[in-house]
C-alpha positions in Angstrom: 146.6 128.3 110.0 145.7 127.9 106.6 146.8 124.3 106.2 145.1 123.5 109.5 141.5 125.0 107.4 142.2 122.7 104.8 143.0 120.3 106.7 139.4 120.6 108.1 137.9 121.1 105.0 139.4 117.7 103.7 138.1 115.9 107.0 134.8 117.3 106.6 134.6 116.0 103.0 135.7 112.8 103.8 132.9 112.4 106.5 130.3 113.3 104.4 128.4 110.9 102.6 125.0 110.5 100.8 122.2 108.9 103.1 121.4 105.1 103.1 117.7 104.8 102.3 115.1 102.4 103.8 111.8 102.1 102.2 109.2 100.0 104.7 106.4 99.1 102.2 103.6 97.4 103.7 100.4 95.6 102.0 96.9 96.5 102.5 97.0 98.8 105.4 94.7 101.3 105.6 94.9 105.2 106.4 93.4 104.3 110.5 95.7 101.4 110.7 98.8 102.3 112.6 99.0 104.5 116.1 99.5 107.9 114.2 96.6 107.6 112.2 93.9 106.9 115.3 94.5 102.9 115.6 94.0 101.8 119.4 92.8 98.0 118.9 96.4 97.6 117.7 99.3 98.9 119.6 102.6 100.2 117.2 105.2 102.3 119.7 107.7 102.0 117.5 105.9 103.8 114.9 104.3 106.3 117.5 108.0 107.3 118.2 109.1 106.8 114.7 106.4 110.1 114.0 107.1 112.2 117.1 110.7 111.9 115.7 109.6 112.6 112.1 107.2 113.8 109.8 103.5 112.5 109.4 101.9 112.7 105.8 98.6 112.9 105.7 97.7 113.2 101.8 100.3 110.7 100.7 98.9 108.8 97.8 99.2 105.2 96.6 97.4 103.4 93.6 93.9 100.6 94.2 95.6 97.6 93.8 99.5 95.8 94.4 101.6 95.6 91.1 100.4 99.0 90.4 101.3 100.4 93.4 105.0 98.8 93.2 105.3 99.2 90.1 104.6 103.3 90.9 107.5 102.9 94.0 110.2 101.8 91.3 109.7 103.8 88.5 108.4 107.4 90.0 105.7 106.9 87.2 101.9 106.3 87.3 101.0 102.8 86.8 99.2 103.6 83.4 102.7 105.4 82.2 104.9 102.1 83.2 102.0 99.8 80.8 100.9 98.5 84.3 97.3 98.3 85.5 96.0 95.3 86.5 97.9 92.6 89.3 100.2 90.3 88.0 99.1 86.3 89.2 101.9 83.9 89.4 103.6 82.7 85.8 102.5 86.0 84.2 103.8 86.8 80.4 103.6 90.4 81.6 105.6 92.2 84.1 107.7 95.4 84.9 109.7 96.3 81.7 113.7 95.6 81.9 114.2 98.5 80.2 112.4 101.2 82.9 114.7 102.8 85.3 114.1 101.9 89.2 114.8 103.6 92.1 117.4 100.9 92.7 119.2 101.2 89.5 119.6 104.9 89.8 121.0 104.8 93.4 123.1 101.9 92.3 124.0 104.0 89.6 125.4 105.9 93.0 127.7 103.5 94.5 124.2 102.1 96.6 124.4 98.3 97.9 121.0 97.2 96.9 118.5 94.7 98.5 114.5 93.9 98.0 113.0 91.8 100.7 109.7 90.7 100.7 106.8 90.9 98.0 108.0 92.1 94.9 104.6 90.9 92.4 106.4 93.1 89.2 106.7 90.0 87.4 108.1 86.5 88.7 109.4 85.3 85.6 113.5 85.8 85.8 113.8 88.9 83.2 111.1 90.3 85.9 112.8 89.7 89.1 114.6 92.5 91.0 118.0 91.2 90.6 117.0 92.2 86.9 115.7 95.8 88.0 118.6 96.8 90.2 119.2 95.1 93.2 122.3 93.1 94.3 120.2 90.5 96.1 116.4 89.5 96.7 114.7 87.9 99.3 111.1 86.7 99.6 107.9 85.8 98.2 107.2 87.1 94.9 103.9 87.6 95.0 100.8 87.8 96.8 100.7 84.9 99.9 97.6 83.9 98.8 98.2 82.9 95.4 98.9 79.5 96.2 99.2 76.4 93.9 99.8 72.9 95.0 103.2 71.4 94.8 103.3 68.8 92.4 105.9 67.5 95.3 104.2 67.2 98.7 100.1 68.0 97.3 100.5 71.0 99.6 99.2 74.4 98.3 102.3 76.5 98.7 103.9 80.0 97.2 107.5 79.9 96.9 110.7 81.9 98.6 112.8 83.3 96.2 116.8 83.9 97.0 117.5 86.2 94.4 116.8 84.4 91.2 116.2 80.9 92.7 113.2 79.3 94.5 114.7 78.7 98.1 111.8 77.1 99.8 107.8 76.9 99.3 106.3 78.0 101.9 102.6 76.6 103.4 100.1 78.7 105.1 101.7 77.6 108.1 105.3 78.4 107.6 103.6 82.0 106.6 103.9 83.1 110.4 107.5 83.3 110.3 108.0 85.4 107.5 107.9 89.2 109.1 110.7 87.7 111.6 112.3 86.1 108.5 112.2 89.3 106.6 113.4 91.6 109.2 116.5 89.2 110.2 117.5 89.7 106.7 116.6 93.3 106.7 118.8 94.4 109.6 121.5 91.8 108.6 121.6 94.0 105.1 122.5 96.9 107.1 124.8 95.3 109.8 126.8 94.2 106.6 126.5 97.4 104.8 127.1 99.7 107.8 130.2 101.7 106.0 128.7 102.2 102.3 125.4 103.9 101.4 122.9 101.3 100.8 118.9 101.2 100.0 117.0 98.5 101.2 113.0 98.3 100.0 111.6 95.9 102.8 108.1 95.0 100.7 106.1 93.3 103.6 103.9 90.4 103.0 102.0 91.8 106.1 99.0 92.6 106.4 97.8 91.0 103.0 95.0 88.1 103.8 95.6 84.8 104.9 96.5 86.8 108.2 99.9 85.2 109.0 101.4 86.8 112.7 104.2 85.4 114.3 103.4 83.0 117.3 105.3 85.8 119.6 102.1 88.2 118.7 99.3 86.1 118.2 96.5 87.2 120.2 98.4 90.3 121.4 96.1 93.0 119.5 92.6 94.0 120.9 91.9 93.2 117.1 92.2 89.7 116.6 95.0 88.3 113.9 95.0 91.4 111.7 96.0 93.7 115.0 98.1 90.8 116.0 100.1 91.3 112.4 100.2 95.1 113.0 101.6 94.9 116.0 104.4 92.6 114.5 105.1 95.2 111.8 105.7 97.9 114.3 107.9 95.6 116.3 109.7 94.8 112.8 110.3 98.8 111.9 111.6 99.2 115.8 114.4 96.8 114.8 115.2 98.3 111.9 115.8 102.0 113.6 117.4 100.2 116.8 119.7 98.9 114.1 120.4 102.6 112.4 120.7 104.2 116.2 123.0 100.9 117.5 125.2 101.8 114.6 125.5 105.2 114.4 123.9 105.7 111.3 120.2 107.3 112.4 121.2 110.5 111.9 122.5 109.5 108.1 119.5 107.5 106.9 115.9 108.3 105.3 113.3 106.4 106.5 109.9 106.2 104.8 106.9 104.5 106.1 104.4 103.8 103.8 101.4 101.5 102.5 100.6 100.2 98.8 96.9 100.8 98.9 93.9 100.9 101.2 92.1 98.3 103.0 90.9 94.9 101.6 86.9 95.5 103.3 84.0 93.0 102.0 86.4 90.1 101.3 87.2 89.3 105.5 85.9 90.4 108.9 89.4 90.7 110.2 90.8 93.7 108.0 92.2 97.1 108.4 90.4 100.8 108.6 90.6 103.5 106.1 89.0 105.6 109.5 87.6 108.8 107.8 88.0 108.2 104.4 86.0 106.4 101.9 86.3 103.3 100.0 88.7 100.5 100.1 91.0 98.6 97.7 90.3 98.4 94.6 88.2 101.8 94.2 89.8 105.4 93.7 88.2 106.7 96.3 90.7 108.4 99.2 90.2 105.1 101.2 91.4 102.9 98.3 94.9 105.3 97.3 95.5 107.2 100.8 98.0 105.1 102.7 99.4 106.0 106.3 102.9 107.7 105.7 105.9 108.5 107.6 109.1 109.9 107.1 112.1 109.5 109.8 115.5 110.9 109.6 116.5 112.2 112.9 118.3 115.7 112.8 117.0 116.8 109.2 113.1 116.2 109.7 111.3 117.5 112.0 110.2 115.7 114.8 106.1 115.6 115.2 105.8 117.9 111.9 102.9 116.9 110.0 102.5 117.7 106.1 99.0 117.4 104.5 100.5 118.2 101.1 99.9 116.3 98.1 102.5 113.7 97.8 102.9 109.8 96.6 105.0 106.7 95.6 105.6 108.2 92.5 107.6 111.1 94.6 109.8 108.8 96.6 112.4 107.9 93.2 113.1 111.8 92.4 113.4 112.1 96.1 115.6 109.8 97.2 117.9 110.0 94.0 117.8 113.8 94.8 119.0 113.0 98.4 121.6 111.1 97.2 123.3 113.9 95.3 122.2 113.2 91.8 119.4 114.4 89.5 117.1 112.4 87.7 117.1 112.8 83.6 114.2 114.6 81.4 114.3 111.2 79.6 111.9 108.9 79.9 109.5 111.0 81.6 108.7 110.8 85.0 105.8 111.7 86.8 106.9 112.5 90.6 108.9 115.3 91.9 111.5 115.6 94.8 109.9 115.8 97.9 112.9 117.0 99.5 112.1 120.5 100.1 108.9 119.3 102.4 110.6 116.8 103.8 113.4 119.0 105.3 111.4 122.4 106.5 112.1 124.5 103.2 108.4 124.3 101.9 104.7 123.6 102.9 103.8 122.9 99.3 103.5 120.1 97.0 106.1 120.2 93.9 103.2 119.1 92.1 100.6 120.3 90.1 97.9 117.7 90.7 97.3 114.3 91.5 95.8 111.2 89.2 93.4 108.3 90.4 93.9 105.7 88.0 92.1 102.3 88.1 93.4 100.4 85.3 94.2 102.7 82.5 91.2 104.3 83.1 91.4 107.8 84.9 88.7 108.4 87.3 89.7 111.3 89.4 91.9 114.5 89.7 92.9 115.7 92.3 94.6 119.8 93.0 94.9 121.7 96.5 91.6 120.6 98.4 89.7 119.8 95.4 89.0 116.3 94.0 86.9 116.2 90.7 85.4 112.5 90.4 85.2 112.2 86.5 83.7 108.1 86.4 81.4 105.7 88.2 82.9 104.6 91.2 83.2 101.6 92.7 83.6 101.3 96.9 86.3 98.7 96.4 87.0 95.2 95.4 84.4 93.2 96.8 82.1 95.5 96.1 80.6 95.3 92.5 78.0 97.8 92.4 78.5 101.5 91.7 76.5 103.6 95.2 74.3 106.0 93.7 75.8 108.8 94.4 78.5 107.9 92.1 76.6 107.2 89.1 76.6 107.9 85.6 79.6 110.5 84.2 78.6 114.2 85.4 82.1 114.7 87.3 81.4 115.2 91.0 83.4 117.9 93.4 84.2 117.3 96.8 86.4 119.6 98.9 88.6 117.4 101.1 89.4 119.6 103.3 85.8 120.3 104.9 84.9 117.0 103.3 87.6 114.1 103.9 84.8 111.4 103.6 83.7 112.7 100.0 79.8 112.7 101.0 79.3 115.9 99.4 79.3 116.9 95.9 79.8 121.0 95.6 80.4 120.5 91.9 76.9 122.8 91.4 78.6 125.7 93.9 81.9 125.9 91.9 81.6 125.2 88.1 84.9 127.1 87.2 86.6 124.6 89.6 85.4 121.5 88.0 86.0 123.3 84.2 89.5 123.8 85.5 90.3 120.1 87.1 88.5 118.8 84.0 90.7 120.0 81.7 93.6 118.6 83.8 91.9 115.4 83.7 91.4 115.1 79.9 95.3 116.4 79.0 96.6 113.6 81.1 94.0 111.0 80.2 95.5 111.9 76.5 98.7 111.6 77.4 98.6 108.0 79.3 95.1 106.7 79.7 92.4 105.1 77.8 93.5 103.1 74.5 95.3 105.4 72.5 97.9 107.1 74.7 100.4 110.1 73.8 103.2 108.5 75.9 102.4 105.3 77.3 105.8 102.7 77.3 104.9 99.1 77.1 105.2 96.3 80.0 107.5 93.8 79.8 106.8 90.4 78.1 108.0 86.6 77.7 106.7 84.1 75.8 105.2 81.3 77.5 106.2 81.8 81.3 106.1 79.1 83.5 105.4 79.0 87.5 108.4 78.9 89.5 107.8 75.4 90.7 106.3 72.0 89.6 102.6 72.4 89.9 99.7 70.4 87.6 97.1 72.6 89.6 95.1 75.5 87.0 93.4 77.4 89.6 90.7 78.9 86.8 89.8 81.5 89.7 93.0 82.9 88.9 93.6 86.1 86.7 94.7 86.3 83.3 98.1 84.8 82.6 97.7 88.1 80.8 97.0 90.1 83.7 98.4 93.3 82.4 96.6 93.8 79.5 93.4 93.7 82.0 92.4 96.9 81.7 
């Protein structure tokens, strides 16, 4: 009998392994964007049964603008902590440092098969790319789709496809519509060919970044013209990816997270997303700009239609996953997230942090703790939008209680002055420590000396950003 228990005991072990992890990272979709969140113009099933199956989080926090964001997904640090504020434009001298950590080095540190697909925009010169920062292999465009440049070649504005470290193809405006199908072929070949080891795969979308770029398959599907069309085509992407986990047995053994960079791109196009109840867009530190529609899949350990309106963010999703996976992440560097685990699985209705930060640039604008956000700057509405409303003027910090007040209309700071003396002083310790100009414990970006574009071009788009793009504050 005894040999029989260990027996057991040794087949149970052998069983057992850590979780693959799939990170679904899209661009520019707002909080009212997909099904869960109130969209009906756009239909996404797949994600509707992806939340009923999971967990919805409703105060899950991104950062205003793209490199920032990413930059927050790979390192579990605030932008301003990492040396990265500002979007990086193609042929950049700045980008993520080498020597950070990412989420892929630490699970490859694990055993993890690795793969990024889709828009990476950390830096496209090679000490940049991602299989520099962890990953085994890389597929897609490097940046933004609309930072274009003429081909020296054909005279055709064109951004380039990237395998791994090489340019592959350059893509035109055109050949744009295939690149959710493109991505998502690769993305469920990755796990088809990974099916017996744990792997992460961080599928960075293109979608729904303008130009607008559906697939001829969902082009003029959507009740909301080609940015619903695009939608639609993300939720069809994700549904492959989770037939693929169910088709091979491994649904019940992997972590999904669903989750957007930043808000909405309003005031540039009529055919954008929805940050619904929330206010602001891109670009702005308002909740519209950094809450992002969220979900969290992994049948048999979450929940199925649990909801969390706890204070969580990219920055989470490195100590998380690593967590998951069986290891701990070190003191050293200094992180800024916290594992998210203990939500994620039913043990806890509370955030594992303190507060949250609103950053635009190095500059810290807001703090957030429980229902209260204290509004320390000026405000802007978003990226197309220069002025500052007048309700945001001038420096008094401003209160708002986003629980009664989701669409921050209301200042209460008059009603509650120990609050704002309280969030205040949260807001000064970690502007000290990694905002402004003079930071406690900011690490640098990562440079090059004179980068070059990844393809022959003679086109200076003066429109552009800085080649120096990071040191934009």
């Amino acid at each position: 009998m005894k040999a029989l228990l260990i027996i057991a005991a040794l087949a149970g072990f052998a069983t057992a392994s850590p979780p693959n992890i799939v990170i679904v990272f899209i661009d520019d979709m707002g909080y009212a964007d997909i099904g869960p969140f109130g969209a009906t113009r756009q239909k996404t099933p797949n994600l509707d049964r992806m939340a009923a199956e999971g967990m919805k989080l409703t105060s899950f926090y991104g950062a205003p603008l793209c490199s920032v964001s990413r930059a927050q997904m790979m390192t579990g640090c605030y932008g301003a902590r990492v040396g990265v504020p500002a979007v990086y434009p193609p042929a950049a001298s700045h980008g993520l440092a080498p020597s950070e950590h990412t989420v892929a080095e630490r699970l490859k540190e694990r055993g993890y098969a690795t793969m990024c697909i889709g828009k990476w925009h950390l830096g496209d010169q090679p000490e940049f790319l991602p299989t520099r920062q962890g990953f085994d292999h890389y597929f897609g465009i490097p940046y933004s789709n609309d930072m274009q440049r003429k081909s020296s070649a054909t005279g055709e504005r064109v951004v380039p496809l990237l395998r791994d470290d090489k340019v592959a193809e350059l893509l035109t405006d055109e050949a744009q519509h295939k690149i959710t199908e493109r991505y998502t072929g690769e993305a469920v070949d990755f796990i088809r060919r990974n099916n017996d080891r744990p792997f992460l795969l961080y599928l960075a979308h293109t979608a729904v970044h303008l130009p607008m770029a559906p697939g001829s398959a969902f082009q003029g599907k959507s009740e909301n013209g080609s940015f619903g069309d695009w939608v639609q085509e993300l939720d069809w992407s994700t549904g492959q990816i989770l037939d693929a986990l169910r088709e091979l047995k491994l649904a019940e053994n992997t972590f999904v997270i669903f989750t957007s960079d930043n808000g909405p791109w309003l005031g540039r196009d009529k055919n954008v997303g929805s940050a619904g109840p929330l206010r602001g867009a891109k670009g702005s530190t308002w909740e519209g700009g950094m809450r992002v529609p969220t979900l969290a899949w992994w049948p048999g350990k979450i929940k199925g239609g649990s909801v969390s309106d706890a204070v969580a963010g990219e920055i989470d999703v490195l100590p998380t996953v690593v967590t998951l996976a069986g290891g701990t992440v070190p003191e050293t560097p200094v992180i800024d997230g916290r594992d998210l685990s203990p939500l994620l699985l039913g043990k806890s209705d509370i955030s594992p942090r303190d507060a949250h930060y609103y950053f635009l640039g190095f500059q810290l604008q807001a703090v957030r703790q429980g229902p209260w956000k204290l509004s320390v700057t000026p405000q802007v509405e978003g990226l197309n939008f220069k002025m500052v409303p007048e309700d945001a003027r001038g420096n008094t910090p401003r209160l708002y209680n986003l629980d009664s007040d989701i669409g921050e209309r209301t200042n209460v700071a008059a009603e509650h002055p120990e609050i704002v003396t309280r969030l205040k002083a949260l807001a000064d310790r970690k502007r000290a420590e990694i905002g402004g100009k003079s930071p406690s414990n900011r690490r640098p970006a990562g440079t090059v000396k004179n980068p070059v574009l990844l393809y022959a071009s003679d086109e200076t788009d003066p429109s552009s950003p800085s080649k120096k793009g990071a040191e934009t504050d």
